[in-house]
py3Dmol code that shows the C-alpha trace and the ligand (Angstrom):
import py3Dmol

protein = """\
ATOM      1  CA  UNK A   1      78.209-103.131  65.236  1.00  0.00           C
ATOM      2  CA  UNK A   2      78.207-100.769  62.136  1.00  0.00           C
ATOM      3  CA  UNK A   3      75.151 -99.227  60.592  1.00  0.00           C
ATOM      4  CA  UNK A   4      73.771-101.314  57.149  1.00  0.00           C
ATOM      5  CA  UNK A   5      73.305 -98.031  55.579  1.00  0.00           C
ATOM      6  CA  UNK A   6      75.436 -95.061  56.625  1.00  0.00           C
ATOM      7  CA  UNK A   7      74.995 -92.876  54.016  1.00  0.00           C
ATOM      8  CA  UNK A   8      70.901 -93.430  54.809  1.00  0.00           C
ATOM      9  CA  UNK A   9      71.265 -92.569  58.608  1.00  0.00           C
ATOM     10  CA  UNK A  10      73.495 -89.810  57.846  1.00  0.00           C
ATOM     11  CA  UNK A  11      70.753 -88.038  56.435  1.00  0.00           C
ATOM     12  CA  UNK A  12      68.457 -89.428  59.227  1.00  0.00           C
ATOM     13  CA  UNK A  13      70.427 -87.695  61.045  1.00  0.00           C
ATOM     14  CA  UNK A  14      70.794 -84.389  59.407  1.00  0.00           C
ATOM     15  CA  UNK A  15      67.221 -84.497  58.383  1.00  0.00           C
ATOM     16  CA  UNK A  16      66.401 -84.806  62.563  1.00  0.00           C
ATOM     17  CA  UNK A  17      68.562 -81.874  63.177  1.00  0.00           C
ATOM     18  CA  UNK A  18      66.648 -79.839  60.482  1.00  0.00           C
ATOM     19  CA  UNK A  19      63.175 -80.591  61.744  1.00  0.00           C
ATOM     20  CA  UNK A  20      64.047 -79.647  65.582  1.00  0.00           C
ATOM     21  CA  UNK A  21      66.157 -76.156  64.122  1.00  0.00           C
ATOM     22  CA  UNK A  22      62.357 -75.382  62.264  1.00  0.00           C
ATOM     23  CA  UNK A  23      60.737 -76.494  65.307  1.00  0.00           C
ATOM     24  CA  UNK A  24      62.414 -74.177  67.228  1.00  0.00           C
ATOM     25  CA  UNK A  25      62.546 -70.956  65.301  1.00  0.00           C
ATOM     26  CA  UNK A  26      58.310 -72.158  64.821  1.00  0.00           C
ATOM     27  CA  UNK A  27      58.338 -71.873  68.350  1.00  0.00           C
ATOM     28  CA  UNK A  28      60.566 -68.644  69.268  1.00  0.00           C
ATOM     29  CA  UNK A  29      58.665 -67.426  65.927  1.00  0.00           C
ATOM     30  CA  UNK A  30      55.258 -68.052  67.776  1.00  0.00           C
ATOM     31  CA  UNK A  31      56.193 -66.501  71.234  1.00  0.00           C
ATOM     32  CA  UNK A  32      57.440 -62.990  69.647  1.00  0.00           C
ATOM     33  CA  UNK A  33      54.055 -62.946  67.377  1.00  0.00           C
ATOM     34  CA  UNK A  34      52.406 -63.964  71.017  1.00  0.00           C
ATOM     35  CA  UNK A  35      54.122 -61.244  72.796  1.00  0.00           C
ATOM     36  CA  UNK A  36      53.616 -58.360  70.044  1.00  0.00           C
ATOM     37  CA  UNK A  37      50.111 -59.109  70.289  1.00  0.00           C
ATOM     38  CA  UNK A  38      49.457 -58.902  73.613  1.00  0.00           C
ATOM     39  CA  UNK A  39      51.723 -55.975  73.925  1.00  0.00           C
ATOM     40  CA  UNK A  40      49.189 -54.493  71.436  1.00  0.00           C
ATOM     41  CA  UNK A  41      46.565 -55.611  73.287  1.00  0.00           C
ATOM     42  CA  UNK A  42      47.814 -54.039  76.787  1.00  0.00           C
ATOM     43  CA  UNK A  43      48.647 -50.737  75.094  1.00  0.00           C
ATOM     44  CA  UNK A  44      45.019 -50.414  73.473  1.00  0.00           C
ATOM     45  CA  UNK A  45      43.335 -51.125  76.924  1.00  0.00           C
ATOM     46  CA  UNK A  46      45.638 -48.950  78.724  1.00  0.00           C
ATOM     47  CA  UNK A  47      44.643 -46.553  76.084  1.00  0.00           C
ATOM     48  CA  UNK A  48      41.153 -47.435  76.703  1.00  0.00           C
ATOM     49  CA  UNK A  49      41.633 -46.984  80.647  1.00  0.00           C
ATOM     50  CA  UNK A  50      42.871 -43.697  80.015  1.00  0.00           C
ATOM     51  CA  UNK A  51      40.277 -42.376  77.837  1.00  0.00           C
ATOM     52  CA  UNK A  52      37.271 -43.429  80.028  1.00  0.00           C
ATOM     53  CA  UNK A  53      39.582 -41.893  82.935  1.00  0.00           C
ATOM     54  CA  UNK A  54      39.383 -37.999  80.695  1.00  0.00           C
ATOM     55  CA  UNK A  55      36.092 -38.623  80.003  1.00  0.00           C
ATOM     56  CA  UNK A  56      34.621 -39.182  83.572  1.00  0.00           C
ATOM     57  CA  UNK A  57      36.847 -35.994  84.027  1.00  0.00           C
ATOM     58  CA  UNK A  58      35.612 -34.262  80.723  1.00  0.00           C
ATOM     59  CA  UNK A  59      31.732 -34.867  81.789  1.00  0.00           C
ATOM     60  CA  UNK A  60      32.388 -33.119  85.059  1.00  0.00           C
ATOM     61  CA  UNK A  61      34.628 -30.523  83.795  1.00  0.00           C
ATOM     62  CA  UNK A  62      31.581 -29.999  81.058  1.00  0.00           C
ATOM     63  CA  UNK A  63      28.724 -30.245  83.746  1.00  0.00           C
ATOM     64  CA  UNK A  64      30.563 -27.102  85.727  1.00  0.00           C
ATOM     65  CA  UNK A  65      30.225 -24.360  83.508  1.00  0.00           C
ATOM     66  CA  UNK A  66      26.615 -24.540  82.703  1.00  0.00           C
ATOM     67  CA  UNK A  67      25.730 -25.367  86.987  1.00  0.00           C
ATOM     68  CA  UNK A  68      28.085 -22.024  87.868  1.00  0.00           C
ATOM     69  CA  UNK A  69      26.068 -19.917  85.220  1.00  0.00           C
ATOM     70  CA  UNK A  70      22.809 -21.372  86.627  1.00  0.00           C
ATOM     71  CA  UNK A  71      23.420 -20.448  90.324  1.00  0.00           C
ATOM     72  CA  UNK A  72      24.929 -16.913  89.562  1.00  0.00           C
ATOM     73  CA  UNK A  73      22.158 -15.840  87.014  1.00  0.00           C
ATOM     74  CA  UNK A  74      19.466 -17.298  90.099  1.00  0.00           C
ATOM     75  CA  UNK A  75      22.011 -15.550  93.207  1.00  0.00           C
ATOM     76  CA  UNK A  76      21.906 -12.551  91.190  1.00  0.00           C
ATOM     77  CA  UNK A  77      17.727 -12.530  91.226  1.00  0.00           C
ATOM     78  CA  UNK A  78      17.411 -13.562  94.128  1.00  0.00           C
ATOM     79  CA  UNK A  79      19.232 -11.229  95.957  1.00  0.00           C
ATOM     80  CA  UNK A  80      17.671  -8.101  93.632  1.00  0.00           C
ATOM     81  CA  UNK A  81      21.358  -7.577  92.458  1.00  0.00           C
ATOM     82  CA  UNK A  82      19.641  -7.042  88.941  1.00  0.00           C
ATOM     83  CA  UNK A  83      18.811  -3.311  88.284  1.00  0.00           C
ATOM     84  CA  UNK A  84      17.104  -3.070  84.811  1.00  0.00           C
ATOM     85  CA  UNK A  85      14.275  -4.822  83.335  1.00  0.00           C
ATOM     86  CA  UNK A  86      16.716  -5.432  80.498  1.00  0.00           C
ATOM     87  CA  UNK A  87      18.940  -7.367  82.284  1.00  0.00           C
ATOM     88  CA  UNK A  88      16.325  -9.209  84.328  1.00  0.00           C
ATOM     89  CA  UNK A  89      15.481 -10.679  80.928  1.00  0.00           C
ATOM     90  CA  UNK A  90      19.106 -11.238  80.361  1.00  0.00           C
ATOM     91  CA  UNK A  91      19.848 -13.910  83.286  1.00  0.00           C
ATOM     92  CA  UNK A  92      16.446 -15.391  82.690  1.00  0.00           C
ATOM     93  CA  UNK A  93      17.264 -16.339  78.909  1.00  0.00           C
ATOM     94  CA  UNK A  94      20.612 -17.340  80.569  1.00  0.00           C
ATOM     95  CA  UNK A  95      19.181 -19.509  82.654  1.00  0.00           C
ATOM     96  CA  UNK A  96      16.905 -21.127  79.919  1.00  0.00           C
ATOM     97  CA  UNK A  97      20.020 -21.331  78.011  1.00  0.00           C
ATOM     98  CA  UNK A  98      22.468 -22.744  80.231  1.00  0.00           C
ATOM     99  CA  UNK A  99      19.519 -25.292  81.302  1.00  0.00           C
ATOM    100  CA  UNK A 100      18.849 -26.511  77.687  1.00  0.00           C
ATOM    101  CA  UNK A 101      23.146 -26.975  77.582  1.00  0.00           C
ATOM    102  CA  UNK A 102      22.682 -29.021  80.555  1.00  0.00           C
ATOM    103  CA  UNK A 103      20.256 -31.252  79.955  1.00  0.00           C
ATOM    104  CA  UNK A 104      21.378 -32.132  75.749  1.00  0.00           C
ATOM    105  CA  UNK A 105      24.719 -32.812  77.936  1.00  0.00           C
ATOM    106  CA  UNK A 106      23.330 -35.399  80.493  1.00  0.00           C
ATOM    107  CA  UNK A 107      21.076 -36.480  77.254  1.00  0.00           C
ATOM    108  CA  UNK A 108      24.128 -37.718  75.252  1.00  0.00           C
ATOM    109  CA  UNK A 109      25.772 -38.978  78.478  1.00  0.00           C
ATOM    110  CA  UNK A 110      22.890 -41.309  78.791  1.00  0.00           C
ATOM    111  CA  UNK A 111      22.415 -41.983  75.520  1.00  0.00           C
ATOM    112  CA  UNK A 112      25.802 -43.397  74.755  1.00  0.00           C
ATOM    113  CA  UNK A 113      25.332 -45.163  78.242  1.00  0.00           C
ATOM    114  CA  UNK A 114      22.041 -47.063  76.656  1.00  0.00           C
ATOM    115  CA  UNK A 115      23.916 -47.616  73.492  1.00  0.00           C
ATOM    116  CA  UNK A 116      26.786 -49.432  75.030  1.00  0.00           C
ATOM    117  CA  UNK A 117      23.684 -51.076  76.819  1.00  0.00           C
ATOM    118  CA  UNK A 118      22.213 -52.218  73.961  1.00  0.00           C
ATOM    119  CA  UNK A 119      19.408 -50.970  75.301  1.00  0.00           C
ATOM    120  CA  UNK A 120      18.577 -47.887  72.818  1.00  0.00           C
ATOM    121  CA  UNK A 121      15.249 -47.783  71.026  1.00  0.00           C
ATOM    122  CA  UNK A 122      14.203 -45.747  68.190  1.00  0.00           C
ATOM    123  CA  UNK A 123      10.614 -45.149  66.544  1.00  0.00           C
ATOM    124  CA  UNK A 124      10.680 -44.782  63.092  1.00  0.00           C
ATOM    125  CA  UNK A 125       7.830 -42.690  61.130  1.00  0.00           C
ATOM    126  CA  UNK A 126       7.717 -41.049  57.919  1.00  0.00           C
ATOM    127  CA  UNK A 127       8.489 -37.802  58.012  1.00  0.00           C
ATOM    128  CA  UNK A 128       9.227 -34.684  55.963  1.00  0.00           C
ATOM    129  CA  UNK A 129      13.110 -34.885  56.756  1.00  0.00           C
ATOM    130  CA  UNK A 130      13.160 -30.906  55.226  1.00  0.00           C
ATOM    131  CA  UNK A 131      11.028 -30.325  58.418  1.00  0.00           C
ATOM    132  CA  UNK A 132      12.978 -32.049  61.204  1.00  0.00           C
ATOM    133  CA  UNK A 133      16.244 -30.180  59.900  1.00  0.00           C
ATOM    134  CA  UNK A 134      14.639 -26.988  59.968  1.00  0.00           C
ATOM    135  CA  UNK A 135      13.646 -27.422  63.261  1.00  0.00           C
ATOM    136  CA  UNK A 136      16.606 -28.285  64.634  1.00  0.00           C
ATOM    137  CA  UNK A 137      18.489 -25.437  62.826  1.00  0.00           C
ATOM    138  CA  UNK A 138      15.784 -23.182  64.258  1.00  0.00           C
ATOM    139  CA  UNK A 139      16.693 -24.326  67.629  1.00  0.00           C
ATOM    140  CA  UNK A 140      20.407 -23.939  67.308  1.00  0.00           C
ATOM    141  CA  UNK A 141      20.046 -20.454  65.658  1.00  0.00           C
ATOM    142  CA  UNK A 142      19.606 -18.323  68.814  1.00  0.00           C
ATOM    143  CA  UNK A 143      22.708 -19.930  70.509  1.00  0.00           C
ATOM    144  CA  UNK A 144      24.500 -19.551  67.464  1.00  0.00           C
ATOM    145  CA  UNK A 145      24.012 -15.843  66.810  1.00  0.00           C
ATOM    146  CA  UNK A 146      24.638 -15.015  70.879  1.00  0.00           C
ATOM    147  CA  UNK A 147      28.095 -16.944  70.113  1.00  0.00           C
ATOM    148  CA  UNK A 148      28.541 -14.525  67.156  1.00  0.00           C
ATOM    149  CA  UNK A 149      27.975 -16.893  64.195  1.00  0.00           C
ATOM    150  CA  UNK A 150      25.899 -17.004  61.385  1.00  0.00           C
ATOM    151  CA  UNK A 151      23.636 -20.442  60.198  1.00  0.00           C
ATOM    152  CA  UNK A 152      22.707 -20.723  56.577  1.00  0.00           C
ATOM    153  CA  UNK A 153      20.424 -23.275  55.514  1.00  0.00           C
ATOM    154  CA  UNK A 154      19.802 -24.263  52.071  1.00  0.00           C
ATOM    155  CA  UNK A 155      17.325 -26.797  52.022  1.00  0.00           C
ATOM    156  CA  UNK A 156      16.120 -28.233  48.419  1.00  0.00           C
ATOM    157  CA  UNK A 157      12.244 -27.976  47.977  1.00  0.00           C
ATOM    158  CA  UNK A 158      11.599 -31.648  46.856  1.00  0.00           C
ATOM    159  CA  UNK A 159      13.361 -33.207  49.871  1.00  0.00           C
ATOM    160  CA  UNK A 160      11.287 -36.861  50.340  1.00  0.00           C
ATOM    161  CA  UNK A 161       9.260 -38.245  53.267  1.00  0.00           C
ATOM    162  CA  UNK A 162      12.081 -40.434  54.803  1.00  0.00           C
ATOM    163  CA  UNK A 163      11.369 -43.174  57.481  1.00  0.00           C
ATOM    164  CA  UNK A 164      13.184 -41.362  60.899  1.00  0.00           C
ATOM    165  CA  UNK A 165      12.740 -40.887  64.429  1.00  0.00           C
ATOM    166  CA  UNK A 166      12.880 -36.883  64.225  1.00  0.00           C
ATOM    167  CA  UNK A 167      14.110 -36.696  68.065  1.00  0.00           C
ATOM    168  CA  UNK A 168      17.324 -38.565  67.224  1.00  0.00           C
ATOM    169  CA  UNK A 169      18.024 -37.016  63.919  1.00  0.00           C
ATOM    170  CA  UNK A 170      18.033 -33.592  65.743  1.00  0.00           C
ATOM    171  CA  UNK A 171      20.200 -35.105  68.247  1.00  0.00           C
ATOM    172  CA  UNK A 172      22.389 -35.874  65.437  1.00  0.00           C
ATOM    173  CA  UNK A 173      21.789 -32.215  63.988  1.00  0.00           C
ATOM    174  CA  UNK A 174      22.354 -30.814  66.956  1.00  0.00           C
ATOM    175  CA  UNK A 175      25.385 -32.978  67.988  1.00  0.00           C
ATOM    176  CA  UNK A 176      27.408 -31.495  64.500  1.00  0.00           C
ATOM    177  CA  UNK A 177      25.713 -27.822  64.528  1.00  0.00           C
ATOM    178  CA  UNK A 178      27.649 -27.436  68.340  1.00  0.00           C
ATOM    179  CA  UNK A 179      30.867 -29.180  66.946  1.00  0.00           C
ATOM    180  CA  UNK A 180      31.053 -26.771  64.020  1.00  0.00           C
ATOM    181  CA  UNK A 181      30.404 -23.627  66.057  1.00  0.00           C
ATOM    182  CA  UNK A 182      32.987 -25.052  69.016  1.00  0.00           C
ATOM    183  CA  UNK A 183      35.820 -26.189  66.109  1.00  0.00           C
ATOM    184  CA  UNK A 184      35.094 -23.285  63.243  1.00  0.00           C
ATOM    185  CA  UNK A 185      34.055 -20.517  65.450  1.00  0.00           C
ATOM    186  CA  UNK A 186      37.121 -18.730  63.788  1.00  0.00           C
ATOM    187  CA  UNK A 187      35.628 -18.918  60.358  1.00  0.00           C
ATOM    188  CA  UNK A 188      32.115 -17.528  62.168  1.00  0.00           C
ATOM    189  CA  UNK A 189      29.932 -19.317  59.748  1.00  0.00           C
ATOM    190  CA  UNK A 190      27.917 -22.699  59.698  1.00  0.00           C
ATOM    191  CA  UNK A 191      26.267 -24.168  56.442  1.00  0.00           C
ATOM    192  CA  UNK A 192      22.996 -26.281  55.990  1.00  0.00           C
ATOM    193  CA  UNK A 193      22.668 -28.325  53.483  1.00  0.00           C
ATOM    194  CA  UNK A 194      19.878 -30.335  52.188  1.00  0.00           C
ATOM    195  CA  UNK A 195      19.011 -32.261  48.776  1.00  0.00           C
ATOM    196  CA  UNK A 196      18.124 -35.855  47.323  1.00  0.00           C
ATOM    197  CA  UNK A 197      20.640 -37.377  45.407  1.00  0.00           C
ATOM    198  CA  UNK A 198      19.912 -40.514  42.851  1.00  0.00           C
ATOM    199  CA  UNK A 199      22.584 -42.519  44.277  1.00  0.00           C
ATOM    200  CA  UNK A 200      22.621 -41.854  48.062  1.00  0.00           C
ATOM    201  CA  UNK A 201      19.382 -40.942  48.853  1.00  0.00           C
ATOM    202  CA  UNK A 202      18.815 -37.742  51.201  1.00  0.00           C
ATOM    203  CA  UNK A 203      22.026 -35.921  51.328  1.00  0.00           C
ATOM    204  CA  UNK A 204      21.944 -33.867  54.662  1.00  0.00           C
ATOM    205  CA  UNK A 205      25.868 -31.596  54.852  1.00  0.00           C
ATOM    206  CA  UNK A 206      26.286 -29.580  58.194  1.00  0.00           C
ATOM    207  CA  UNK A 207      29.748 -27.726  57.147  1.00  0.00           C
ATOM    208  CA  UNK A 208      32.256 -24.779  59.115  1.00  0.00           C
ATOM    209  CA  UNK A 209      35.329 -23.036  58.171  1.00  0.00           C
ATOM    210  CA  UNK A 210      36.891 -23.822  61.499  1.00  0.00           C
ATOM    211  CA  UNK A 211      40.521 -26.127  62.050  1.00  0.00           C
ATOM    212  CA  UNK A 212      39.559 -28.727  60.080  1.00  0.00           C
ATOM    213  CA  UNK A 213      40.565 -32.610  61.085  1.00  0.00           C
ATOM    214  CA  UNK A 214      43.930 -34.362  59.683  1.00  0.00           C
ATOM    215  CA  UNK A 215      43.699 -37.184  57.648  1.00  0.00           C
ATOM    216  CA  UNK A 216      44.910 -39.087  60.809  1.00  0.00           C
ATOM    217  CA  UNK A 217      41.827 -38.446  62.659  1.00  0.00           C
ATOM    218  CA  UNK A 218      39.283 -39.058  59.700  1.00  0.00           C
ATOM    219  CA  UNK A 219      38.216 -42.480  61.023  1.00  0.00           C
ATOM    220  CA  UNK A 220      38.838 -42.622  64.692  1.00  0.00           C
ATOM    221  CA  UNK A 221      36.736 -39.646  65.384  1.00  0.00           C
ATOM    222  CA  UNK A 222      33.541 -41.499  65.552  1.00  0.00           C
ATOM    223  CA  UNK A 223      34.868 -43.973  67.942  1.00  0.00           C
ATOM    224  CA  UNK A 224      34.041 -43.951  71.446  1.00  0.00           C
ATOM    225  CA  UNK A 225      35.793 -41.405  73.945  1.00  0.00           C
ATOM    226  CA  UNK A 226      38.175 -40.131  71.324  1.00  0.00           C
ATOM    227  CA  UNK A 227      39.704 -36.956  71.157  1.00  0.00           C
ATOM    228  CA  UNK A 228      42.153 -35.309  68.769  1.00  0.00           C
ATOM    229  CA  UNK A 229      45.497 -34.896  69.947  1.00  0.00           C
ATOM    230  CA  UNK A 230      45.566 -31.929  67.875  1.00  0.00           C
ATOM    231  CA  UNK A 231      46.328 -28.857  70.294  1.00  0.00           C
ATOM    232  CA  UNK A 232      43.701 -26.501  68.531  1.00  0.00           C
ATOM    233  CA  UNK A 233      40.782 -29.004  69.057  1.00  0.00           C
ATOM    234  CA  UNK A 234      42.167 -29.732  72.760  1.00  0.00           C
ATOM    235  CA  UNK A 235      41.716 -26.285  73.309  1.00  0.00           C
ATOM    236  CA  UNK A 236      37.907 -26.539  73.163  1.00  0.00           C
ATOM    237  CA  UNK A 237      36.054 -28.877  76.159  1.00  0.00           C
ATOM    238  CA  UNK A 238      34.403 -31.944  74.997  1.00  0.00           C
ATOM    239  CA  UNK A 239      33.564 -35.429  76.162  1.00  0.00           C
ATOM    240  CA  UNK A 240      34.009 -37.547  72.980  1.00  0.00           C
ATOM    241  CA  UNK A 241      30.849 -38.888  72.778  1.00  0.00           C
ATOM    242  CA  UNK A 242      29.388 -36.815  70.528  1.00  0.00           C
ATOM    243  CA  UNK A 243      30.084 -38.662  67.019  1.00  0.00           C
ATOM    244  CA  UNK A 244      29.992 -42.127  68.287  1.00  0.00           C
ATOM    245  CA  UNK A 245      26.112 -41.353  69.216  1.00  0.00           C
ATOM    246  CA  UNK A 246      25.913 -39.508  65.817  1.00  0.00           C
ATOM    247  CA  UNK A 247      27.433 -42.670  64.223  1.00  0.00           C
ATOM    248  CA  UNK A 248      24.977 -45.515  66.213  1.00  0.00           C
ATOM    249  CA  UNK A 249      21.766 -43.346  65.035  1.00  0.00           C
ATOM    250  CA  UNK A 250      22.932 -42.897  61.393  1.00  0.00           C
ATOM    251  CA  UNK A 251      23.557 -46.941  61.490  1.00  0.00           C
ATOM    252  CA  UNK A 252      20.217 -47.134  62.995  1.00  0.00           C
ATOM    253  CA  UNK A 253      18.305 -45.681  60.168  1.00  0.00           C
ATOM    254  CA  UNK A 254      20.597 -47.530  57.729  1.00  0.00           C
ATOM    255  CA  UNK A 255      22.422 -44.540  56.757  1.00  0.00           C
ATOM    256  CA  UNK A 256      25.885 -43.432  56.467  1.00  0.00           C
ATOM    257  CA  UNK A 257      28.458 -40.384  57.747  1.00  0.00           C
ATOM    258  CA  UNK A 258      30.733 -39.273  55.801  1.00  0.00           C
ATOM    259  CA  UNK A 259      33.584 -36.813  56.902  1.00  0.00           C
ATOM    260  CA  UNK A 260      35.592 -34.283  54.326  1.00  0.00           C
ATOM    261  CA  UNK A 261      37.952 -31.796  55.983  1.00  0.00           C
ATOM    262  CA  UNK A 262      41.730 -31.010  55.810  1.00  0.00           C
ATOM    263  CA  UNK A 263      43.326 -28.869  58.398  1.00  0.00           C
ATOM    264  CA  UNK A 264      43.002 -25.159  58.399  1.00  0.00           C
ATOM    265  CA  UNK A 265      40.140 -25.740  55.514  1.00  0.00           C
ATOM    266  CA  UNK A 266      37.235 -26.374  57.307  1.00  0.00           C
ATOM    267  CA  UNK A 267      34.914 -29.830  57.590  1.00  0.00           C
ATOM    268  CA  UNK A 268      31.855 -31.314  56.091  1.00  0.00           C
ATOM    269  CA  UNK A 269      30.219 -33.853  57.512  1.00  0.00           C
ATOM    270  CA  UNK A 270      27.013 -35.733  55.494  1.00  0.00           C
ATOM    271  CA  UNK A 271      24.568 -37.854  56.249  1.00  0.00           C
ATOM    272  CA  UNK A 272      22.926 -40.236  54.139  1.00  0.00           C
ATOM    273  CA  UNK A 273      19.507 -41.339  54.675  1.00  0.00           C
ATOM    274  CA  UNK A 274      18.255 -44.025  52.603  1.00  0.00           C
ATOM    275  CA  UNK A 275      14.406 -44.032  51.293  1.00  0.00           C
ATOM    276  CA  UNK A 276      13.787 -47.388  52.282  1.00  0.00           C
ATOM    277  CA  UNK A 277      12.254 -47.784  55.858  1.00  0.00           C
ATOM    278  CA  UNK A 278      15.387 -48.920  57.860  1.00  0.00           C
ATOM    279  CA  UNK A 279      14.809 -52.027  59.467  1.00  0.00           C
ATOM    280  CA  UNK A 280      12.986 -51.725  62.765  1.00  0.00           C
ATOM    281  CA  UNK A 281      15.644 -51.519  64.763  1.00  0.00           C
ATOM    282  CA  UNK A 282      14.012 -51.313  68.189  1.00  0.00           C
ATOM    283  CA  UNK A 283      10.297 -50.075  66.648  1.00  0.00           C
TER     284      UNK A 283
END
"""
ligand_1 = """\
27
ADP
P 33.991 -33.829 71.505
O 33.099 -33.818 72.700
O 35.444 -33.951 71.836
O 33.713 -32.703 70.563
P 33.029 -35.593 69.407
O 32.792 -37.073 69.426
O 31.876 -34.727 69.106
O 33.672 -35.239 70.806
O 34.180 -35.286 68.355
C 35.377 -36.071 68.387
C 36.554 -35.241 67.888
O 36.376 -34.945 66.506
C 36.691 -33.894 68.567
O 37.410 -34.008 69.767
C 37.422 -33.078 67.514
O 38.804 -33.307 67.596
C 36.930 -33.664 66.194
N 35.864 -32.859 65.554
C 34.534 -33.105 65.560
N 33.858 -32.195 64.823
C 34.791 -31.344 64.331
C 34.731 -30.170 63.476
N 33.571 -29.705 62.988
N 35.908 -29.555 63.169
C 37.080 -30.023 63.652
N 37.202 -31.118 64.468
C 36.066 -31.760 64.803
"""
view = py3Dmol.view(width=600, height=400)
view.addModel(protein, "pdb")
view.setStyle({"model": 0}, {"cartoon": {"style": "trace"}})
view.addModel(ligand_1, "xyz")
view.setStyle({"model": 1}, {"stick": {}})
view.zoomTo()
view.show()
């Protein structure tokens, strides 16, 4: 028996050969991409394991100091180990003090638990946004000057009535006021900014002279549980919550965060609130 056409099932032939050699780099081709990704995949939730591991350890490690100051300050009165009126008034601002840490630290740690709830609500009024960040600087500006740093604030006079739920925009205040004194307490100075810009609406700028962030860092600080590897921001305690809540409001009200810093030259970080009522997320 011989073929009719043997030049035709020649290339039959060859052609065969060709398809299964494409079929089979397709399919080693497929299984690498497979196995990079979920390589990728089991690296980013080992990461993830990790990083909710330091922060359950972070929380506790940050709960400690303020609870120890608490019960010596209230051991210390109790047990008339305090001599002067002076320094009675001492441990009872300490107290105060050390209570207000405590409970804006258990405030955040349930607020970013709601958030990855879903379950956070906001109320939305309008409200001169001048008056909410002088408030909030107000508040930080005893705490501040104990710690040995100065607050300027440089508010503009026409700043609008902007749609905001003033409790969560000093949260957010207060969240980057205690960042910039923990990570620029070397440059000993805070700054305040506030203005209305045509293009971005209300332009609030917290800014320090402290270690600055590296380019590196610029986008994954606002996500949740992250920390800079950078030894000089390890150095301070922290949970890495802080700017992920800051983040979730700002999105909230339909605004924005931006971040400038470089290392060694300080940061800025800006919100922008727009005019427009944001929509009622949660009203
Ligand atoms: P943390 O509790 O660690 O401060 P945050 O979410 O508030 O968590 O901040 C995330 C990270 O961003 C910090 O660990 C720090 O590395 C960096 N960071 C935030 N604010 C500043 C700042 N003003 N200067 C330098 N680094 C900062």
């Amino acid at each position: 028996v011989e073929p009719s056409d043997p030049v035709a099932l020649s290339e039959r032939k060859w052609r065969q050969q060709n398809n299964r050699i494409i079929i089979i780099v397709l399919a080693i081709g497929m299984a690498l991409v497979g196995i990079i990704l979920s390589a990728r995949m089991v690296t980013r939730e080992l990461e993830t394991a990790r990083m909710k591991t330091d922060f359950a350890a972070n929380v506790s490690h940050e709960l400690r100091s303020p609870i120890t100051q608490i019960r010596l300050k209230g051991e210390a009165l109790q047990l008339d180990l305090v001599f002067s009126d002076e320094d009675r008034r001492e441990h009872y601002d300490a107290i105060v003090r050390e209570s207000e840490r405590l409970s804006r630290l258990v405030d955040n740690v349930l607020d970013f638990a709601a958030i990855e709830r879903g379950a956070k609500r906001y109320t939305f009024r309008p409200v001169d946004i001048g008056e909410t960040v002088h408030s909030a600087v107000d508040a930080a500006r005893f705490s501040m000057e104990l710690r040995g740093m100065e607050i300027e604030l440089d508010l503009s006079d026409t700043l609008p009535v902007v749609f905001h739920d003033p409790e969560a925009v000093s949260q957010v205040l207060h969240n980057l006021i205690s960042n910039a004194a923990k990570y620029g307490r070397d440059g000993g100075w805070i700054g305040v900014t506030g203005e209305m810009t045509p293009e971005h609406g209300v332009q609030i700028a917290i800014s320090d002279r402290g270690i600055g962030i590296g380019p590196e860092d610029h986008a994954r600080i606002f996500e949740e549980y992250y920390r800079s590897n950078d030894p000089r921001a390890r150095r301070q305690k922290g949970t890495g919550i802080g700017l992920t809540i800051v983040r979730y409001i700002m999105e909230a009200h339909g605004g924005t965060i931006d971040v400038k810093s470089a290392i060694g030259q300080g940061t800025t970080f800006t919100l922008n609130f727009p005019l427009k009522p944001p929509d009622a997320v949660g009203t």
